[in-house]
Structure formats: structure tokens, C-alpha cells
N, C-alpha and C positions, 0 to 999 in steps of 0.2 A: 934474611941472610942474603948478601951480594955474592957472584960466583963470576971466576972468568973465565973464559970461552971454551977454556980444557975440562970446564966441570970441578975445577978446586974452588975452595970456599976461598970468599976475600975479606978478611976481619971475622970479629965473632956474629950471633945473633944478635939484635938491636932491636928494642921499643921504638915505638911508631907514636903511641899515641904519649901527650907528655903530664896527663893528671894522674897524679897517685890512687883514688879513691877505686873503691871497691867494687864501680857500675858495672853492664855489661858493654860489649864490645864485639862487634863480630862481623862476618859476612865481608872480610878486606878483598876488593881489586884492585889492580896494580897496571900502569900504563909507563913507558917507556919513548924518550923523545931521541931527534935523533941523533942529539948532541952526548947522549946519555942520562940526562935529565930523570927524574925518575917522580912519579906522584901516586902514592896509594890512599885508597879509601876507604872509609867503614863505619857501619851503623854504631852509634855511641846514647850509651843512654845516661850519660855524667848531669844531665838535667832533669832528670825523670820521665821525660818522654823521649821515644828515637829520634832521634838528628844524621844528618849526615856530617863526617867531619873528614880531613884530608888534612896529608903533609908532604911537602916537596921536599926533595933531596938533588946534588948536584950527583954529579955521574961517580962522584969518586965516596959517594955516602954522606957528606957533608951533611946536617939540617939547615933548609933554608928557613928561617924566620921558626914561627913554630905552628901547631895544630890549629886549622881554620875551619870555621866550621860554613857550610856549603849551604845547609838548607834554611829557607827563612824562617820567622816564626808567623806564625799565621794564630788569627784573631779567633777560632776555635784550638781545642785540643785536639791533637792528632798524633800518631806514630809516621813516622820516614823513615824506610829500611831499604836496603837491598839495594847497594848501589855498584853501577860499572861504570866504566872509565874507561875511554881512549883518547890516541893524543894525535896529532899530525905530525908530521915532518918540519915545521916551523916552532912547534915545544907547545902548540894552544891544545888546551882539552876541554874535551866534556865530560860533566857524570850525570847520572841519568839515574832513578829510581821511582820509588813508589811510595805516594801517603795515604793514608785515610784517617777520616776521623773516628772518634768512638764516645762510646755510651754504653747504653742499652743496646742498639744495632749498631754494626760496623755503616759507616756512611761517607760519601763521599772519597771515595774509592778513583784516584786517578795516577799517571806515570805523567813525571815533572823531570825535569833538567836544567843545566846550570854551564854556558861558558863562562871559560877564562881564556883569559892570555897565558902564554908562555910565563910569562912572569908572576901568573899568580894573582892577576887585578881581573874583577869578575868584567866579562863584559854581556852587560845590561843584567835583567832580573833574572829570578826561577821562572821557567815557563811550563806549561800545562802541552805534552807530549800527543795523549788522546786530546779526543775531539767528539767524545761522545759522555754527557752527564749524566752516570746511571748507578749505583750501587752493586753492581757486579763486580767481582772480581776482576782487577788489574794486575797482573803481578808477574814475578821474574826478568825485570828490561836486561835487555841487553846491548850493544852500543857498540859501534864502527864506525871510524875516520880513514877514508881511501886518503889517496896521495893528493889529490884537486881538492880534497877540505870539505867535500859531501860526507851530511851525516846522517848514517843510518842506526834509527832505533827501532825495534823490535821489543815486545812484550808478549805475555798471555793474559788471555780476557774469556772469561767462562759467560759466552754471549748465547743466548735460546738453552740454555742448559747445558753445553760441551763447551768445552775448550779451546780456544782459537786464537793461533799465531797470525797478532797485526804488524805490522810495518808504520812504519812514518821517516821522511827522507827529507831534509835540510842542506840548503846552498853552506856553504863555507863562514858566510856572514849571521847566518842562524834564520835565513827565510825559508819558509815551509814550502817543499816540493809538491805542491797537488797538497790532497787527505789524506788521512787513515786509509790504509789499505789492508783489507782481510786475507790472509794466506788461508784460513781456514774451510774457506769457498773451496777449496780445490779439493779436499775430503772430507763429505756431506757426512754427518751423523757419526762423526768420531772426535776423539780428545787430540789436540795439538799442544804441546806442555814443553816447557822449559827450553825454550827457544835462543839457539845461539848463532851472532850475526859474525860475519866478516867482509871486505871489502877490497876490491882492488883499485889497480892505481888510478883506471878509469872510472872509480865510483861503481862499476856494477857489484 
């Protein structure tokens, strides 16, 4: 549902995703460009395993093109859930989430991302967010685009047994700022859980 700036609704409610069939569908973010652009997201399982899928709309509700879907398919089986979304001030965004594979044990447990342009043309592959190859728990990303086009991801990763808020920070063009950074170093022997990022226009 679009609303304008008094808080009244603009048109009715409106589907997002465009297959009829009966899958699940869930966990949508929603990012906002500055022209009014609008791109939302959400785990889809119309294949039998979770994917990530996205649709843009122009400022005025328009569908651009139609439902694309974000995440690659990879040469095991696996789920991709949970995905967030922000956008810069030029209309580029990122979304960011979390796969692992499965079986008998959950495996391969890591947090992936995916630019695009403005326009909706991917630029370059899914890239691998951690930096550490372990079977722990990766999970809830969250995602920030400041005004200079630095991007900050953040997740929780249940590392030595508790739960820990990492970072990872991105130039504009998708180069990795440093490592993996633990926020959870700063309170030994407790849970840090569901981590949410924001960003200013200087990137901090």
C-alpha cells in the first residue's frame, strides 16, 4: 500500500509478487530511491527451495518489468531467506541475506549479497558477505547505504556458543573495507541477536 506524506492511502493494496501458485512467500523489505523509485523483497519458494525474489516499481506505483529473481542457483541444494534491501541516492541497491545448505545437518551456513543498478541490471555476481567457513549459525543481515555509497552489512553469527553482532563495510563499487568485524567482543559471555544497521551521509 503507497501513502502520501499526510498519511492517506494512494490507490488500493497491490500484489508484489506476480505467480499465482500456492508457495510460500514471506519476510518482504522495501528500500526507497531518491527519485521515488521503490524496490521490495522477499523470500519465495514458487521452486521448492527459498530464493530470493524483487520487484521495482516507478514512484507513482507503476510495475517495472516484472518479478526477478536475486539469488543464484548453486550446484547443492539449499534455502536463501531473509532478505534486506537498501538503496542510495542514485536508485543502485543492494539486498543481502542468508543460505545454507541442508540434509541430515544444516551446512554451509553463510550471509551473500547482490548489487544492482538503478536500473535493475545486476552488477557483477552473489558475493559471500562473511569471511569465516564454519557451520554456525549466520543469520538475520541487515544492510545500510549512507550518501557516499558505503555499504554496511551487519548480521548475527552464534560464534563460541553465544551470539554475536558482525559487521562487514563496502566502497560504493562493492570493494570490501578491511574484514569481518565482531561487535560482539565488546560484551564477553552474552547473546547479541537481531541486529539493526543505519548509516549516515558520511558512511559512519
Amino acid at each position: 500500500q503507497r501513502y502520501a506524506k499526510n498519511g492517506a492511502p494512494i490507490g488500493d493494496n497491490f500484489k508484489v509478487n506476480d505467480n499465482q501458485d500456492s508457495s510460500y512467500r514471506g519476510k518482504p523489505d522495501i528500500a526507497c530511491a531518491a527519485n521515488g523509485n521503490l524496490v521490495i523483497t522477499w523470500e519465495d519458494r514458487r521452486n521448492d527451495d527459498y530464493h530470493i525474489y524483487a520487484q521495482r516499481f516507478t514512484a507513482n506505483g507503476e510495475v517495472i518489468r516484472s518479478n526477478f529473481k536475486v539469488s543464484e542457483d548453486q550446484s547443492v541444494r539449499c534455502n536463501i531467506r531473509e532478505p534486506a534491501i537498501a538503496c542510495d541516492d542514485s536508485g543502485n541497491f543492494v539486498i543481502t541475506w542468508y543460505r545454507y545448505s541442508y540434509g541430515y545437518v544444516l551446512s554451509n551456513v553463510s550471509i551473500y549479497a547482490q548489487r544492482f543498478a538503478g536500473d535493475g541490471t545486476p552488477l557483477g555476481a552473489n558475493f559471500k558477505v562473511d569471511d569465516v567457513q564454519d557451520s554456525a549459525y549466520k543469520w538475520n543481515p541487515d544492510i545500510a547505504i549512507s550518501s557516499n555509497g558505503t555499504i554496511v552489512i551487519a548480521w548475527e553469527y552464534q560464534r563460541n556458543g553465544n551470539y554475536d553482532v558482525f559487521v562487514q563495510r563496502y566502497t560504493s563499487d562493492g570493494a570490501p573495507l578491511g574484514g569481518n568485524i565482531n561487535f560482539g567482543e565488546i560484551v564477553e559471555n552474552s547473546n547479541q541477536e537481531w541486529p539493526l544497521i543505519a548509516a549516515d551521509e558520511n558512511g559512519a
